[in-house]
C-alpha positions in Angstrom: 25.3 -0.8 29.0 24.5 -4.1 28.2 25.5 -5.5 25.3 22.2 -7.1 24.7 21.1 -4.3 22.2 17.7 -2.3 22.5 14.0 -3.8 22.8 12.0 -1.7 21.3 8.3 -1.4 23.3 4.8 -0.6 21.2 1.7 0.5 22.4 -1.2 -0.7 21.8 -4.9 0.0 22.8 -6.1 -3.5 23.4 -4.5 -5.4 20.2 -1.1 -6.4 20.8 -1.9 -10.0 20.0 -3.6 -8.8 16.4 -0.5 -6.6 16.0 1.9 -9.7 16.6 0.4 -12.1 14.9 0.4 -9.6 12.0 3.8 -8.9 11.9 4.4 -12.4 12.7 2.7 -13.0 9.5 5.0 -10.2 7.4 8.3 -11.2 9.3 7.9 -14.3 11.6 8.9 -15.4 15.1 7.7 -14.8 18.4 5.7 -15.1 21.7 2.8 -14.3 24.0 2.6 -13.2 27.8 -0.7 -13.8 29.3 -2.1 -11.3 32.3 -1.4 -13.4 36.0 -4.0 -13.3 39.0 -1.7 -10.5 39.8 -4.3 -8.3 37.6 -7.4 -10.1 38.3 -10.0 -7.8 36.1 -7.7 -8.6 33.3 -6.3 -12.2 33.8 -5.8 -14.5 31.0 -6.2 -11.1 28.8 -3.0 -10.7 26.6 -0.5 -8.3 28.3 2.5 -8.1 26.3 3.6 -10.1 23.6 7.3 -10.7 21.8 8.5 -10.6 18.8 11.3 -10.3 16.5 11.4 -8.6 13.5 14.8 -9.0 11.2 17.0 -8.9 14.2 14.9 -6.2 16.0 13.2 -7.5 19.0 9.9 -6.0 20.2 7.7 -6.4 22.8 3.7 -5.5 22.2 2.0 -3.9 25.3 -1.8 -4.0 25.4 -1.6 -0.2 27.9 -4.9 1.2 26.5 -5.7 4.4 24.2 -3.6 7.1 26.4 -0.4 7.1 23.8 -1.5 6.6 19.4 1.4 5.5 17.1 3.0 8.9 15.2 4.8 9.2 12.2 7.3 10.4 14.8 8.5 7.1 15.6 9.2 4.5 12.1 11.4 1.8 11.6 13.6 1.4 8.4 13.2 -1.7 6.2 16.4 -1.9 4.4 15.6 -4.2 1.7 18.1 -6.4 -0.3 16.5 -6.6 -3.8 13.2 -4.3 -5.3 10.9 -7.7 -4.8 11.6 -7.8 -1.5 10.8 -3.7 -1.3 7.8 -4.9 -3.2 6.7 -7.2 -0.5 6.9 -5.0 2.3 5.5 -2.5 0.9 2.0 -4.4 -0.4 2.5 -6.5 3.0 2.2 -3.4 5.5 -0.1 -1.6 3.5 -3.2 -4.2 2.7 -6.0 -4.8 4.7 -6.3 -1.0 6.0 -2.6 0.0 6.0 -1.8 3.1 4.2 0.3 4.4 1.5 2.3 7.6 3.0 5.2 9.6 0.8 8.7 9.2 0.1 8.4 5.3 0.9 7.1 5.7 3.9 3.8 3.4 4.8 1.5 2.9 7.6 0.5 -0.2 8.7 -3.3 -1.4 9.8 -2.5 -0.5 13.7 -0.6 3.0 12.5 2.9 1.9 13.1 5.0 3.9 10.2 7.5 2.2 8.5 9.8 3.4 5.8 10.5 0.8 3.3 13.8 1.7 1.4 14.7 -0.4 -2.2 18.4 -0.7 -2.8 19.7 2.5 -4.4 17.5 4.7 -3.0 19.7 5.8 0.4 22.9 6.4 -2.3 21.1 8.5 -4.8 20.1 10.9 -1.8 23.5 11.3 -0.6 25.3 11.1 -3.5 28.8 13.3 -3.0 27.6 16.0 -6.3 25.0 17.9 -4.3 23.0 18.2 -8.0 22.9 14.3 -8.5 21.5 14.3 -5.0 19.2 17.0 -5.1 17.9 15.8 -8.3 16.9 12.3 -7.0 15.5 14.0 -3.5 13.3 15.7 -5.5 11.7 13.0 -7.2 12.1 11.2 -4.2 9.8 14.1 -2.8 7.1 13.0 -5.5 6.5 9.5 -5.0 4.4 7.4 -2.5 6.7 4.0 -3.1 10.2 4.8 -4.0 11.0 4.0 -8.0 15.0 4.2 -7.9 15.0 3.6 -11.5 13.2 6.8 -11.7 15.5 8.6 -9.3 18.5 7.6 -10.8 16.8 9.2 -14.2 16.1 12.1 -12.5 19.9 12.1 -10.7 21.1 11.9 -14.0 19.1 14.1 -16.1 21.6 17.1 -15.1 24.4 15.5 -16.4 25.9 16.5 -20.2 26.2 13.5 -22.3 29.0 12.9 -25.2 
């Protein structure tokens, strides 16, 4: 395998070039590919565009409606500090992107993302299952993750001196 990494490929139904310039506008960096005379009906039409995404590259490929965006498929935004959780979050879910649960959003061309404050990933898999299952299930509650909240609940089953 090279050691190039992965390139991850979406598809979209005719806006690729909306898509990236979107992202472009939440993350920055990128590029556009242009059809050739190769396909004349489409030439000059936007067939794939590039772009990088905090280290992740993708490419956007305008293939038509045969294959919609699932929630099967998200991408993880591990964030450094809750204002930067705060910015994806309101970033990917204005101007018709969607709130989902557990942290989980949707943006305006249904790409689901999973936007994850710091905390929040520890206080699931904390080593006492109780802690853990105590913050899952508020976890389970929310739309955007509160990890002050979770760590309340994580603690709540603890005895106090």
């Amino acid at each position: 395998m090279s050691g190039n990494g992965f390139t991850t490929c979406l598809w979209f139904d005719g806006d690729a070039e909306a898509a990236a310039d979107y992202y472009l506008s939440v993350f920055k960096d990128g590029r556009i590919a242009r059809y050739t005379q190769a396909n004349p009906e489409q030439e000059g039409s936007v067939m794939t565009v590039e772009f990088e995404v905090n280290g992740q590259r993708f490419v956007g490929l305008n293939g038509g409606p045969q294959f919609p965006f699932t929630e099967a498929i998200s991408f993880q935004i591990d964030c450094v500090d809750e204002a930067e959780a705060d910015y994806y979050y309101e970033a990917l879910t204005k101007d018709g992107g969607q709130e989902s649960d557990c942290g989980w959003v949707k943006d305006r061309f249904g790409v689901s993302w999973q936007v994850i404050p710091p905390g929040a990933v520890e206080l699931v898999s904390d080593p006492d299952p109780g802690r853990a299952s105590r913050a899952m299930a508020a976890m389970m509650k929310m739309k955007k993750l509160d990890v002050a909240e979770m760590r309340r609940a994580a603690d709540a089953g603890q005895d106090t001196l």
